[in-house]
C-alpha positions as CSV (number, residue, x, y, z in Angstrom):
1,X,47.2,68.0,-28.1
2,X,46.3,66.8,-32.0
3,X,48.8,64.6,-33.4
4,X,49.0,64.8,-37.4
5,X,49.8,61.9,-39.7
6,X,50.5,62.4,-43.0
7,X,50.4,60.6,-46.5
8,X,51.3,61.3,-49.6
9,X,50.1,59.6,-53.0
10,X,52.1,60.8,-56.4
11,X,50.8,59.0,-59.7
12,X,53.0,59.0,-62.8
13,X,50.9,57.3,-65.7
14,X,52.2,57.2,-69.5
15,X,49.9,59.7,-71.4
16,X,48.9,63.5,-71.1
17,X,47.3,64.9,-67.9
18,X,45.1,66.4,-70.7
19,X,43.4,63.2,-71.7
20,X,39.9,63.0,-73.2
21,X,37.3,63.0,-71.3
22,X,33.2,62.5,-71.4
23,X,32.7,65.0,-69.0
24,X,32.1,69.4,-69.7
25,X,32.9,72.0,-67.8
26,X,29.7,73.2,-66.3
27,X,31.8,76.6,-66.3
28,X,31.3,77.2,-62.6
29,X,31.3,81.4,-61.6
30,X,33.9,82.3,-59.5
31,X,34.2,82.9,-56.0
32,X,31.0,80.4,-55.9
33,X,29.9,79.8,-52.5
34,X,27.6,76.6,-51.3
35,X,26.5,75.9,-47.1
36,X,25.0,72.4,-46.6
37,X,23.7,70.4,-43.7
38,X,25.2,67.0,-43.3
39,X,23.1,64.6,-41.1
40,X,25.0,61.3,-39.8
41,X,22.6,59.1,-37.3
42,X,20.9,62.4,-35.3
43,X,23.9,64.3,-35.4
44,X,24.2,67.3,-38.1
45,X,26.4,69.2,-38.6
46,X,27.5,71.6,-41.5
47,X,29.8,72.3,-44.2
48,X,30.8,75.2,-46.1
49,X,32.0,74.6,-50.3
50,X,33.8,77.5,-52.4
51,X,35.1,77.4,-55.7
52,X,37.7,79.6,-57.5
53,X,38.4,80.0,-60.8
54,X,42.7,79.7,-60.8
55,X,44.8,80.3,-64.5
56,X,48.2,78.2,-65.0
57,X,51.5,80.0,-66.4
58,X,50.2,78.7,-70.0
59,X,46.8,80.1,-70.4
60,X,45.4,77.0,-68.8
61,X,42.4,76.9,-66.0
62,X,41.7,74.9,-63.0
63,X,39.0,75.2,-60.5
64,X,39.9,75.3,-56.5
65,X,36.9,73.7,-54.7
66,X,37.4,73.8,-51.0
67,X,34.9,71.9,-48.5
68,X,35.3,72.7,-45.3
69,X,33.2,70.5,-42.4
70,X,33.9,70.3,-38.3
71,X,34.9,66.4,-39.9
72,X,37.3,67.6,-42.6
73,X,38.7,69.7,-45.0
74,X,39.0,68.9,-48.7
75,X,40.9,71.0,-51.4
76,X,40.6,69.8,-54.8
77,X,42.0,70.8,-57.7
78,X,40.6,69.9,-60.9
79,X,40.6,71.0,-64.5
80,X,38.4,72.8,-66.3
81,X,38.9,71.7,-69.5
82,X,39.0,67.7,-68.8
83,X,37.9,67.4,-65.1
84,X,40.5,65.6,-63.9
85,X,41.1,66.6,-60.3
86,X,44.4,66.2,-60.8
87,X,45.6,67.4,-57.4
88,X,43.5,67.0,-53.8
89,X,44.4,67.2,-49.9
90,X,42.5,66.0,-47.4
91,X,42.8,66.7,-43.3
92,X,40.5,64.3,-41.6
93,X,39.8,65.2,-38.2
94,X,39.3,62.1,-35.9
95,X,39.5,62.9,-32.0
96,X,42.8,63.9,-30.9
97,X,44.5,62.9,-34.3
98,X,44.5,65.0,-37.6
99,X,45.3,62.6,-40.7
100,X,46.4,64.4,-44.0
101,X,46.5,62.9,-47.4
102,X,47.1,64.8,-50.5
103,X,47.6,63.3,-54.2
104,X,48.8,64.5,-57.6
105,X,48.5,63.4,-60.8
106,X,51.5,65.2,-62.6
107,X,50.5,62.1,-65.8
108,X,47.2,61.3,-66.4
109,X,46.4,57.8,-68.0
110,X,43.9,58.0,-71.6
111,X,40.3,57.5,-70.6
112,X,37.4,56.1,-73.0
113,X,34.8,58.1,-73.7
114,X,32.4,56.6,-71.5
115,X,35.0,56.3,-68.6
116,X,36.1,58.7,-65.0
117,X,38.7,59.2,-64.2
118,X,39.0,59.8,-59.9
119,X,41.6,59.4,-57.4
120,X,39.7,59.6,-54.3
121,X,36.3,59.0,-53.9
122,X,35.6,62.6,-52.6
123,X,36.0,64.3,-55.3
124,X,33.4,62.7,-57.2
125,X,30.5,64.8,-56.5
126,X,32.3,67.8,-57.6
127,X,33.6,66.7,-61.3
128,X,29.9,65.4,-61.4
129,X,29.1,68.5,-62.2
130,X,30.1,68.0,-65.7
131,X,28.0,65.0,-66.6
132,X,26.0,65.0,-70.1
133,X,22.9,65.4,-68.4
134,X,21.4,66.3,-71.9
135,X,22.6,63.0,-73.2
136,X,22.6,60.7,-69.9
137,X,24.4,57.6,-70.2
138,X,26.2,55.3,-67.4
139,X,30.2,56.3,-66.6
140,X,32.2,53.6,-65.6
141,X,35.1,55.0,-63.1
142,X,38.6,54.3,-63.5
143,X,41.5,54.6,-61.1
144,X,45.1,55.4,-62.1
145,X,46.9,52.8,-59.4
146,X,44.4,50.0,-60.7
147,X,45.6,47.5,-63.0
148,X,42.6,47.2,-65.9
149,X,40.4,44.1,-65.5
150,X,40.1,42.1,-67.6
151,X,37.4,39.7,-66.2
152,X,40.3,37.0,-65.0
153,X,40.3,37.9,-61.5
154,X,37.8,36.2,-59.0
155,X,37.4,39.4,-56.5
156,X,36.7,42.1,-57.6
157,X,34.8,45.3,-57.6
158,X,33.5,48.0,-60.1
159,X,32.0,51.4,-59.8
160,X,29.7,53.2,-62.5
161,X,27.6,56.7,-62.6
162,X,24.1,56.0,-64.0
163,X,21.0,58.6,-64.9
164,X,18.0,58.2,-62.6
165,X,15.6,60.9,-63.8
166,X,14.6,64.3,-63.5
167,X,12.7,65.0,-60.3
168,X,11.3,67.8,-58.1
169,X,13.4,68.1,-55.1
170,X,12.3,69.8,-51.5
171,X,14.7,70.7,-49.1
172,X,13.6,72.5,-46.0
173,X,11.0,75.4,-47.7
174,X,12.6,75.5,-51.3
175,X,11.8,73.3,-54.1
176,X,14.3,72.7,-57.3
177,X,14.0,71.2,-60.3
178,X,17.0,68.2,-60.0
179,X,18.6,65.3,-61.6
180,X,19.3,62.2,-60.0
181,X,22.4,60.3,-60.5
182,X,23.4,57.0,-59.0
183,X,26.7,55.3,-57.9
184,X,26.1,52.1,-58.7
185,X,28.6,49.0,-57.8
186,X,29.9,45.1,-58.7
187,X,31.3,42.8,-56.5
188,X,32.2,39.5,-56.9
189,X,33.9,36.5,-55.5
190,X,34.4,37.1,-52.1
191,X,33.8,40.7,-52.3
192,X,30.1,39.7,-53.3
193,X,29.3,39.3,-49.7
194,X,29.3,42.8,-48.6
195,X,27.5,44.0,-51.0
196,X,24.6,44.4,-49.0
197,X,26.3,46.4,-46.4
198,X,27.4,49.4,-48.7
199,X,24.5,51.9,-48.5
200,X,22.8,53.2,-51.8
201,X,24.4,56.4,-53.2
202,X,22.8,59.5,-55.1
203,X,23.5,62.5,-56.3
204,X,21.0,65.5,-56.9
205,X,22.3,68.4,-59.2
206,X,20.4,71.8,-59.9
207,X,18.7,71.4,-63.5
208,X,20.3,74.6,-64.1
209,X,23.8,75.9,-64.7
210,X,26.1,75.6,-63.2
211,X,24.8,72.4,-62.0
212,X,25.5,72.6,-58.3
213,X,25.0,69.7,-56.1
214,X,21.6,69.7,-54.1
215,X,21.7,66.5,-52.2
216,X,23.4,63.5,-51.5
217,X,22.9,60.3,-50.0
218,X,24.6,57.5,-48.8
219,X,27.7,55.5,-47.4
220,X,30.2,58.4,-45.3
221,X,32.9,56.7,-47.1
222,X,34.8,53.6,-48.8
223,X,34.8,50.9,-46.0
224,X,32.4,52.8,-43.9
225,X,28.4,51.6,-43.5
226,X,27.5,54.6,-42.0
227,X,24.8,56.8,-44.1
228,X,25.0,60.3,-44.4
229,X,22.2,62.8,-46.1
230,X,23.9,66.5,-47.5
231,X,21.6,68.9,-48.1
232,X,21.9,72.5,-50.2
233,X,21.1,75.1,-47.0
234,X,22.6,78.3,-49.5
235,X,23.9,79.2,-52.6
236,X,25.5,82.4,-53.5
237,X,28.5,84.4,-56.0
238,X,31.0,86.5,-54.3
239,X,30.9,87.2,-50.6
């Protein structure tokens, strides 16, 4: 028998849900469909991502992505026009125990125009999609429940997107044309000292549009060492 638990995160910021943002909508096809490998240790196993193009009662757009692994299952919603994934659900499936979380973000806090904003960390590599890869700079990510920091407390951490390069890429017998981004981090005071156990994260995104992800690499997870490697297997529209 699976047991569920269940949590539920609601954030209600001053400012419009609409808020600026440094990111563009890569303007991803509907019904897009993405398999990938995902390698922990010697185990793999492998996911399936779609993406739907939704309309609100006001003319508005969202996409749907769904990412659906033997591990988990992910549902964001995010929208087109800014990027905020203003709504996600998670089911984690650990043993005997399924554990759903879900938040919404019915107000969405201003953001600079060199600033992310992300709820949950697993929804980055999907509103990643709209970096200014023809104008790379760094992103620093913000969180709606975070206070801002100003510099006066003595541990904490940070989290910024960075441009690596453009690269040739092989996975299994294909070879694309990618660019590398980095999550990059900052700890200090106490936190400093496990800096070194957090593995090394990267992105890899097709050169082309719609800028799909190709690979990524590192940690499985905030608070989790373990790395994983997620590999493109097949991309396709409709189906």
């Amino acid at each position: 028998m699976k047991y569920t638990a269940f949590t539920c995160l609601l954030f209600l910021i001053t400012s419009s849900v609409f808020s600026q943002s440094p990111l563009a909508d890569p303007f991803i096809p509907d019904n897009e469909r993405i398999s990938y490998s995902i390698t922990t240790g010697k185990e793999t196993t492998h996911a399936l991502q779609t993406v739907s193009r939704e309309a609100t009662e006001d003319g508005r757009f969202w996409y749907k992505v769904v990412l659906s692994s033997p591990e988990q299952d992910i549902e964001v919603d995010i929208l087109t026009e800014t990027l905020i994934p203003y709504r996600s659900r998670k089911v984690q499936k650990t043993g005997r125990t399924e554990y759903t979380t879900w938040s919404e973000i019915q107000v969405a806090p201003a953001v600079k125009d060199d600033e992310i904003l992300l709820v949950d960390f697993n929804d980055l590599s999907h509103i990643l999609r709209g970096y200014p890869f023809s104008e790379p700079r760094t992103l620093n990510l913000v969180f709606p429940y975070n206070p801002e920091n100003n510099g006066d407390k003595k541990d904490s951490i940070s989290f910024r997107v960075k441009y690596i390069k453009e690269e040739n890429l092989e996975i299994g017998n294909q070879s694309y044309m990618a660019h590398k981004l980095q999550l990059a981090f900052k700890m200090t005071g106490g936190l400093a000292l496990f800096s070194g156990m957090v593995p090394k994260t990267f992105f890899w995104y097709s050169v082309e549009n719609p800028h799909y992800l190709l690979k990524y690499e590192g940690s499985s997870g905030m608070g989790n060492s373990e790395k994983i490697i997620m590999e493109i297997e097949s991309y396709e529209i409709g189906g």
